[in-house]
C-alpha positions in Angstrom: 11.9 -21.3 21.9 10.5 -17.8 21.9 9.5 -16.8 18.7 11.4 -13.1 17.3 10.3 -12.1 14.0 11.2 -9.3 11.7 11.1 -6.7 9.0 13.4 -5.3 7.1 12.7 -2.7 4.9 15.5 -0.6 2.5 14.7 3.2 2.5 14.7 2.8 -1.1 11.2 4.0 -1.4 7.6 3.8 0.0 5.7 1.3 1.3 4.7 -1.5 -1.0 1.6 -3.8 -0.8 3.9 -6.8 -1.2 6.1 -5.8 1.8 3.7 -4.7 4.1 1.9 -8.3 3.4 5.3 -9.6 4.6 4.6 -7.5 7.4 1.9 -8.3 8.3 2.7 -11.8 8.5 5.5 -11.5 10.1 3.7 -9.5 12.9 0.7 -11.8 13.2 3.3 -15.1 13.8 4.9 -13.5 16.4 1.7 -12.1 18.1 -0.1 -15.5 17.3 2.9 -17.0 19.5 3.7 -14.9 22.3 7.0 -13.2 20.9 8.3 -10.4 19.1 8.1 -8.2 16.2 11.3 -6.7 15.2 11.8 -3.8 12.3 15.3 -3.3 11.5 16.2 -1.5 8.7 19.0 -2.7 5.8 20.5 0.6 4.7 23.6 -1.2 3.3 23.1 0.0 -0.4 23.9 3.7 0.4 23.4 4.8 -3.4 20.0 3.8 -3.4 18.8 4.4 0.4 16.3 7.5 0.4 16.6 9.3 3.7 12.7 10.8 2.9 11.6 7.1 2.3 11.8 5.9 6.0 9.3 8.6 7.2 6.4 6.7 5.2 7.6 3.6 5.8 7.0 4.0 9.6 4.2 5.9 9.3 2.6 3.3 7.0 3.1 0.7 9.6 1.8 3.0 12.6 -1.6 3.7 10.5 -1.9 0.1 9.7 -1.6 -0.8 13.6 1.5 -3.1 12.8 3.6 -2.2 16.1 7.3 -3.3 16.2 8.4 -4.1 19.8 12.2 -3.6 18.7 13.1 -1.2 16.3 13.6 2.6 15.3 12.2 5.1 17.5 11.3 2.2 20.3 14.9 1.0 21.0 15.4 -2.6 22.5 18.5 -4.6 23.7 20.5 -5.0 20.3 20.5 -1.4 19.6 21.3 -0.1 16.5 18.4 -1.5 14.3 19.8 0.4 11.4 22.4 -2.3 9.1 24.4 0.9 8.3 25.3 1.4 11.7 26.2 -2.2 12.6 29.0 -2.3 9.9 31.8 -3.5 12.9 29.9 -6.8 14.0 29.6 -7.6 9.5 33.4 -6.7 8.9 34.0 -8.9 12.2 31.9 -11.8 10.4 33.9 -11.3 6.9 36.9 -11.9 8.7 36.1 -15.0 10.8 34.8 -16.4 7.0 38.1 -15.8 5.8 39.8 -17.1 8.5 38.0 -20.5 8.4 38.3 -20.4 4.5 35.1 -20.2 4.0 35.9 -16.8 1.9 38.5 -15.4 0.0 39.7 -12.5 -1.4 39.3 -12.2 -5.2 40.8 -9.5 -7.3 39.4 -10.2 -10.3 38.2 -7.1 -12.5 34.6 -6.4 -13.3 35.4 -7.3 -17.4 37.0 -9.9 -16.2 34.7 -12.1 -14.5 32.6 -10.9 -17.5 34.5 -12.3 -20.3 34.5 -15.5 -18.1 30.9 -16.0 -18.3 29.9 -14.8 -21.8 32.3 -17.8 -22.6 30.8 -20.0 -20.6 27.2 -18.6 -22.5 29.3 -19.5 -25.5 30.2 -22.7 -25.3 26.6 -23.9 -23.6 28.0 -24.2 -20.1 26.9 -23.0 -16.8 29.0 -20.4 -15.2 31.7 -21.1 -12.7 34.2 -18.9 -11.8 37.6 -19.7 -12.1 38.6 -18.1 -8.7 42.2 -17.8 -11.0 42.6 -14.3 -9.0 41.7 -15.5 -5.7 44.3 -14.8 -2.9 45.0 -17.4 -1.2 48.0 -15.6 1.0 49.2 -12.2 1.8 52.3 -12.9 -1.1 49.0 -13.5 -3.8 47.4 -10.5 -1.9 50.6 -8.5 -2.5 51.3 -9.6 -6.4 47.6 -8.6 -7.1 47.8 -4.8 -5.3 51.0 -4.3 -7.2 49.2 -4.7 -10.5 47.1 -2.2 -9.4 43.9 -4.6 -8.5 41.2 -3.7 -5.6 39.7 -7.1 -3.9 35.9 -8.1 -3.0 35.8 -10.5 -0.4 33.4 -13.8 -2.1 32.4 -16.6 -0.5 33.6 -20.1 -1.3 30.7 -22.0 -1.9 31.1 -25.9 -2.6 31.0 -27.3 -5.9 29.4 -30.2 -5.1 26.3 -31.4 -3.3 22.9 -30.8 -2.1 21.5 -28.1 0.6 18.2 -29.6 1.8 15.9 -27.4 3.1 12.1 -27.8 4.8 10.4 -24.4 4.4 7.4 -23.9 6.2 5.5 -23.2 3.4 7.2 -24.2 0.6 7.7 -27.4 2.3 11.3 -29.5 0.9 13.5 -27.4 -1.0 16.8 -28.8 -2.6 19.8 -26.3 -4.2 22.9 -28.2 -5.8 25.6 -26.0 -4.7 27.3 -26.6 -8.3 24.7 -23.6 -9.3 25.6 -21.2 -6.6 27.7 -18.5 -7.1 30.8 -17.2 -5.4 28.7 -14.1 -4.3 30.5 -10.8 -3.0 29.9 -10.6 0.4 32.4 -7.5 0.8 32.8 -4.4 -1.2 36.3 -2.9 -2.0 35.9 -0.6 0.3 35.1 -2.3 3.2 31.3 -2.3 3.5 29.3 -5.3 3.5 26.9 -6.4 1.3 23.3 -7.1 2.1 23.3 -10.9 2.0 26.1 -11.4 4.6 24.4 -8.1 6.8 21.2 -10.2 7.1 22.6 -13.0 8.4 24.7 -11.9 10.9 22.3 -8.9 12.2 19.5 -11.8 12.4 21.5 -13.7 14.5 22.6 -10.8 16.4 18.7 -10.4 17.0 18.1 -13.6 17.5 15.4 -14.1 14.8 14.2 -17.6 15.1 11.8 -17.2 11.8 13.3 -15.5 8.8 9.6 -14.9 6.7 10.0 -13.3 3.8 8.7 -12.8 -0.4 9.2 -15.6 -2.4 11.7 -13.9 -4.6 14.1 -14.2 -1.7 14.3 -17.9 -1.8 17.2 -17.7 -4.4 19.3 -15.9 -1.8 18.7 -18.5 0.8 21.8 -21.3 -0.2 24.2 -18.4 -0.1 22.6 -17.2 3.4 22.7 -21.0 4.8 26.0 -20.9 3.9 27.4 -17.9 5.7 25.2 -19.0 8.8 26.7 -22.6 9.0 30.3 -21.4 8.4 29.8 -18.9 11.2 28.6 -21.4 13.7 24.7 -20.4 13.8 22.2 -21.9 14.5 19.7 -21.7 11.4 16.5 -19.7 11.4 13.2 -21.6 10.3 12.3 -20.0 6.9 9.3 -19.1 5.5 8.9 -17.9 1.6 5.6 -16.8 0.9 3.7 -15.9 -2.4 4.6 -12.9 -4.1 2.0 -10.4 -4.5 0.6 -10.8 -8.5 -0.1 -8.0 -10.4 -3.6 -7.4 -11.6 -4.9 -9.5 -14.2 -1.6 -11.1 -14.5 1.0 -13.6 -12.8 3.7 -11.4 -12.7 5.0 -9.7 -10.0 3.3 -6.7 -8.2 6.0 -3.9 -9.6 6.0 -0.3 -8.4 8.0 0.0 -11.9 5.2 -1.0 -14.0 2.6 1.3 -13.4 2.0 2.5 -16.9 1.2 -1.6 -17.6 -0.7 -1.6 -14.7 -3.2 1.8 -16.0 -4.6 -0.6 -19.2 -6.0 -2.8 -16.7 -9.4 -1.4 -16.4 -10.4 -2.2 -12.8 -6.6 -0.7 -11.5 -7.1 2.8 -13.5 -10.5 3.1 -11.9 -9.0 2.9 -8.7 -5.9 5.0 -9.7 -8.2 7.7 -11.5 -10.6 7.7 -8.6 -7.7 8.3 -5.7 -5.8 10.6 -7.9 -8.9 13.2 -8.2 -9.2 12.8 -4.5 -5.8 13.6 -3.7 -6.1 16.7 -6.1 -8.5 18.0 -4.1 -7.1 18.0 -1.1 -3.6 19.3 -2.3 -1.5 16.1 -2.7 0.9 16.4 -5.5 2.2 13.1 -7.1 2.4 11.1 -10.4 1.2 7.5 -11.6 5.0 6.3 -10.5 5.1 8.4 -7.2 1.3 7.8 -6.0 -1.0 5.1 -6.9 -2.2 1.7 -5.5 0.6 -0.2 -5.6 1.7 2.4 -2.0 0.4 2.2 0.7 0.3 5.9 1.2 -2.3 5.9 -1.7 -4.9 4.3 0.9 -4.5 6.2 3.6 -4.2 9.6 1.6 -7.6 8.7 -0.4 -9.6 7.5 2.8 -9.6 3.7 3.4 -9.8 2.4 6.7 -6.3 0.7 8.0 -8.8 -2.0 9.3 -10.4 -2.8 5.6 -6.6 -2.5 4.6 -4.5 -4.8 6.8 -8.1 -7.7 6.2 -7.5 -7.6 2.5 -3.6 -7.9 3.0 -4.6 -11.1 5.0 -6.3 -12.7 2.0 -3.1 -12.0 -0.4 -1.9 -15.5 -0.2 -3.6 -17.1 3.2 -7.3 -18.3 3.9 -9.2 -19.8 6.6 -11.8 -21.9 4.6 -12.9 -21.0 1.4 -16.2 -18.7 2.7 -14.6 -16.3 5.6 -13.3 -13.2 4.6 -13.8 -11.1 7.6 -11.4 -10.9 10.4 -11.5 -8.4 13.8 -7.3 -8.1 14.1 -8.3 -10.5 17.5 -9.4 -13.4 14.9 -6.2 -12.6 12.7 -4.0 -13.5 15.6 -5.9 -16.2 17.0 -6.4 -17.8 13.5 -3.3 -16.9 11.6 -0.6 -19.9 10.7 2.0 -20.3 8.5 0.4 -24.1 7.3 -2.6 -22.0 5.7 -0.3 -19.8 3.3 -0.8 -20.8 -0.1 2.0 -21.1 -2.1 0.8 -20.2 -5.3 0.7 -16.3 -6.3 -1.6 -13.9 -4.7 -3.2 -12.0 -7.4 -3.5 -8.4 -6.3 -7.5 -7.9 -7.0 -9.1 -3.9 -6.8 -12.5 -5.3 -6.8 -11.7 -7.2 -4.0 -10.3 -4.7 -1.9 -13.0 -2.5 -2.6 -15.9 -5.0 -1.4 -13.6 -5.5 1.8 -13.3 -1.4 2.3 -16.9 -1.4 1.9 -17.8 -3.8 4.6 -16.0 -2.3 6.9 -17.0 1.4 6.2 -20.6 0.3 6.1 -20.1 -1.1 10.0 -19.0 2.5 11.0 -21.0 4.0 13.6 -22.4 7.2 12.1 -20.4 9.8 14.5 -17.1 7.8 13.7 -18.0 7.9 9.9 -19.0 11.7 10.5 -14.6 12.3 12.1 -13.4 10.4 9.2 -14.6 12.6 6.2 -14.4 16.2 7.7 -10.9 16.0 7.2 -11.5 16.0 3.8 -14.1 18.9 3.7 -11.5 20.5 5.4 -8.1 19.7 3.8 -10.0 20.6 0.3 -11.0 24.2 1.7 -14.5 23.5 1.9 -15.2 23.3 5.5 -13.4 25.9 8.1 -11.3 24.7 10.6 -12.7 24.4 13.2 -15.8 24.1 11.8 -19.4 25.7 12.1 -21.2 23.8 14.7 -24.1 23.3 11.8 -21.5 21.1 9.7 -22.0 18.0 12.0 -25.9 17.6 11.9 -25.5 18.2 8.3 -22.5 15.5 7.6 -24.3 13.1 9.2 -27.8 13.6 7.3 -25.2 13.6 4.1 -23.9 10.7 5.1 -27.3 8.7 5.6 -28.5 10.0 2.2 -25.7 9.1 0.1 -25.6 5.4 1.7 -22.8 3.3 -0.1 -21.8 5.6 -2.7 -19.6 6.8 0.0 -16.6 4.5 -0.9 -13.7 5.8 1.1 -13.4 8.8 3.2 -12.6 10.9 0.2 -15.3 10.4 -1.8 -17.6 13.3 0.4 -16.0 15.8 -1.9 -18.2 14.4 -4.7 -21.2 16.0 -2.2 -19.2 19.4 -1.6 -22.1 21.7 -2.6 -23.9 20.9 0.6 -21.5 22.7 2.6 -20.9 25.2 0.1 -22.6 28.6 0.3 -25.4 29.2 -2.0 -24.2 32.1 -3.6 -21.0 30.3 -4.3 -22.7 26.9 -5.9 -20.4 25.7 -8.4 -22.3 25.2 -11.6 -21.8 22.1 -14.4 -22.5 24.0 -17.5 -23.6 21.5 -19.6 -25.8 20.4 -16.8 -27.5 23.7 -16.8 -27.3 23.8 -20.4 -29.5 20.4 -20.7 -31.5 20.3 -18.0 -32.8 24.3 -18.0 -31.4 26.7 -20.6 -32.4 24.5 -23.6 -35.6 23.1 -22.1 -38.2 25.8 -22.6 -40.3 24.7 -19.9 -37.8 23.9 -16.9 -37.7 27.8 -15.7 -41.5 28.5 -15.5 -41.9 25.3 -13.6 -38.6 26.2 -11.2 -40.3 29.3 -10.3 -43.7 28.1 -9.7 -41.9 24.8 -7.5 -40.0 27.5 -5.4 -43.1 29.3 -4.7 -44.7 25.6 -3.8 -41.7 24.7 -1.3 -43.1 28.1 1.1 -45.9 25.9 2.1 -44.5 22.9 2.8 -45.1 21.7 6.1 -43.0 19.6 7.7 -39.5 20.4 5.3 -38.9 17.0 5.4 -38.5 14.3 2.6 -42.1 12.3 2.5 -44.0 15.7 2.9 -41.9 17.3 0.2 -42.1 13.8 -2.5 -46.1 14.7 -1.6 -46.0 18.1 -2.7 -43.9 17.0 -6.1 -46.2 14.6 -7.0 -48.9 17.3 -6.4 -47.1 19.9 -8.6 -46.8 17.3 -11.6 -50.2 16.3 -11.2 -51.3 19.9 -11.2 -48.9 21.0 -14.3 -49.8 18.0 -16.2 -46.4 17.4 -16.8 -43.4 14.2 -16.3 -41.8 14.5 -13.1 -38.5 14.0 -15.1 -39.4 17.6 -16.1 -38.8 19.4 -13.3 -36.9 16.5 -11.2 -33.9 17.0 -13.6 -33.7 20.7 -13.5 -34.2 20.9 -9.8 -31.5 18.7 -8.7 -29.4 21.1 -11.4 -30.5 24.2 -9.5 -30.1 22.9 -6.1 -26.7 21.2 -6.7 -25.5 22.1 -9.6 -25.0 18.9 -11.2 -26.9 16.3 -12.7 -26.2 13.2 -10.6 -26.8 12.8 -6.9 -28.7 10.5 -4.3 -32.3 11.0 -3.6 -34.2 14.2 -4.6 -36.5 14.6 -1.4 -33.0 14.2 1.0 -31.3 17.0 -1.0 -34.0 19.3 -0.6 -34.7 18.6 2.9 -30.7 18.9 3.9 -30.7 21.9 2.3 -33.4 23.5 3.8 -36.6 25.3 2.4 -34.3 29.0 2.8 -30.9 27.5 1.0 -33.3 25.6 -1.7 -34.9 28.7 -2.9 -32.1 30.8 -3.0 -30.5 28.2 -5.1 -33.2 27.9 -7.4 -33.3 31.4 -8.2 -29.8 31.5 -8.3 -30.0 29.0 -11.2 -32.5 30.8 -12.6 -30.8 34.9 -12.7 -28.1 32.6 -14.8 -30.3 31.3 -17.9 -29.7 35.4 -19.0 
């Protein structure tokens, strides 16, 4: 059997963690077995489908390195891949379903299947409906349209016994059909619904493994039952773990956000991305950009590698000590029999350590192409740039070690590729460390003068003429360490001391120092 996976996103929105897990493990089956990776997309709910949405969606994949060999904008031999456009092969389904009884045509009202099952709440009992205005010929069909009434097509589902299932990772599962409902498979006006789409346009596809979240395993009788009654053959299906929310076991939510910000460790990683996206233009709120997208990642500067390894770990493991995987080892390694079934809580922390791993292995060059876009999209750096801005990334780079996060975070070093007449100040910075210290000037000045001699500009001979200078002044090196790293950088913060100055240069750090200085008046 050749193996033919697939996802199937709505354009209802933007990517989310929890479907791109699916994804992802859809992908790495069919790669791990030789077949294919189909993306199809179910656009049957046309009030909700967001033409904008499927841009991001297909980007999301394309940056993550999930290819589809079937799909939109690839084509493949059961063209369209779009459930809108497929809506003769559903209505041809609907009908063979009624033609074998295995669906009817109800023209019950809205309030009226309504009152039926607030009395059924009432009196204790699980709802059944009475299928009183199902039309069982074309004279019921006819009495029902004279009184005005539009009908659904539902599906007759059995009252009685047991569909026995063996998902492959939630191992035996048993529904008693007495709980299923006569679901609406067709709208009054024609179009089909998602549930009997699915299951036609995967057989159409010839999807052998139907992988999908957990919360999908409800729909499955009803799916069974369509398949069976049309004569397929049934998929194997998968259910895996849905994607947790932080600190919680409830389901990862693109709704909940504003729950989500109290979680400390979440709002650190939504404050942090939403002041890199501020710099570099992108507009969005807490409900339109934040961690719970995948365009948050890629906008703020994680790798897609980092990415796709800690959407591995979201519900599957290899042992309980290996967490790094080349996208080679994923394949090789990946099975359904290792998903867990339990919920995969969706961890920061952990995403983080992965990101950093992974940016730490970064040649230098490669680490150099991934931040000047930044530098760049913030208005910091030219485009193209100055050929001085490489050389000088890269020593930034070295210096600043793992404080470097994600791509975005050079902006927090921005003043070394600022000119030095444009040095944006922090106030209070100055205001502490120089204006109200009544030494810190006379010592800048005399420090400046000092840096003319130094011989080479480089960090050890310059961390030998400091400790000189405070031996000489008889003074803390806090005392003119804090105010120098204000004049040369304007803050207060920053990696090592000796690397800023040396970076800079002996020309750019006196200049900057006695640019600090003309602003004490």
């Amino acid at each position: 059997m050749t193996v033919r996976t697939r996802f199937a996103p709505s354009p209802t929105g933007y990517l989310h963690i929890g479907g791109v897990r699916t994804a992802l493990f859809n992908w790495l089956f069919a790669r791990r077995h030789g077949g294919q990776f189909l993306l199809r997309i179910d656009d049957t709910d046309a009030q909700r489908n967001v033409e904008a949405a499927l841009a991001p969606i297909l980007h999301g994949l394309k940056w993550l390195g999930i290819d589809w060999d079937e799909g939109p904008e690839v084509g493949g031999p059961f063209e369209p891949y779009y459930q809108s456009q497929r809506g003769g092969r559903h209505r041809a389904a609907v009908e063979k379903l009624l033609t074998t009884g295995a669906a009817y045509y109800d023209y019950a009202k809205t309030e009226e299947i309504q009152a039926e099952r607030e009395e059924a709440q009432k009196a204790g009992k699980q709802f059944v409906y009475s299928r009183r205005f199902m039309a069982e010929s074309d004279a019921d069909r006819a009495r029902f349209e004279s009184e005005g009434r539009q009908a659904v097509v539902r599906l007759k589902i059995p009252r009685e016994g047991t569909l026995v299932l063996d998902d492959l990772v939630r191992g035996r599962v048993e529904f008693a059909w007495v709980n299923e409902q006569d679901h609406v498979i067709q709208r009054a006006d024609g179009t089909c619904l998602y549930h009997l789409a699915s299951v036609v346009d995967d057989f159409d596809f010839q999807i052998s493994h139907v992988i999908r979240a957990e919360e999908h395993l409800s729909n499955t009788p009803r799916q069974v039952f369509i398949v069976d009654a049309l004569g397929y053959t049934r998929p194997q299906y998968a259910h895996l773990p849905y994607v947790a929310a932080p600190g919680s076991r409830e389901k990862l939510s693109k709704r909940k956000i504003a729950q989500y910000l109290k979680n400390p460790d979440f709002k650190k990683v939504y404050d942090h991305g939403a002041n890199i996206a501020a710099e570099i233009g992108i507009e969005g709120t807490a409900e339109t950009f934040n961690p719970v997208i995948v365009d948050f990642y890629e906008a703020v500067g994680y790798l897609p590698e980092a990415v796709v390894n800690y959407l591995l770990l979201l519900g599957w493991s290899l042992d309980d000590k290996t967490e790094q995987f080349s996208r080679e080892e994923m394949i090789q390694l990946f099975s359904l029999e290792r998903v867990n079934k339990a919920p995969a809580s969706f961890d920061t922390q952990k995403l983080q350590s992965v990101q950093q791993r992974y940016l730490d292995a970064v040649p230098p060059k490669q680490k150099v192409a991934l931040v000047l876009p930044f530098l760049q999209r913030a208005g910091v750096v030219t485009s193209p740039p100055p050929c001085d801005v490489g050389p000088r990334l890269s020593a930034v780079l070295a210096a600043a070690g793992d404080r470097i996060k994600v791509a975005g975070d050079i902006l927090e070093y921005r003043e070394f590729f600022e000119p030095d007449d444009s040095l944006t100040y922090d106030e209070s910075a100055l205001d502490n460390r120089i204006r109200n210290a009544p030494e810190a000037a006379g010592l800048l000045v005399k420090f400046r003068n000092r840096l003319s001699s130094v011989e080479p500009f480089e960090p050890a001979a310059l961390e030998a003429m400091l400790n000189e200078f405070v031996a000489a002044e008889v003074i803390k090196a806090a005392q003119i360490v804090h105010p120098l790293r204000v004049a040369l950088t304007g803050k207060s913060v920053g990696f090592d001391l000796f690397d800023t100055l040396a970076i800079l240069g002996r020309e750019s750090s006196q200049r900057r120092i006695e640019r600090a200085l003309s602003r004490l008046t």
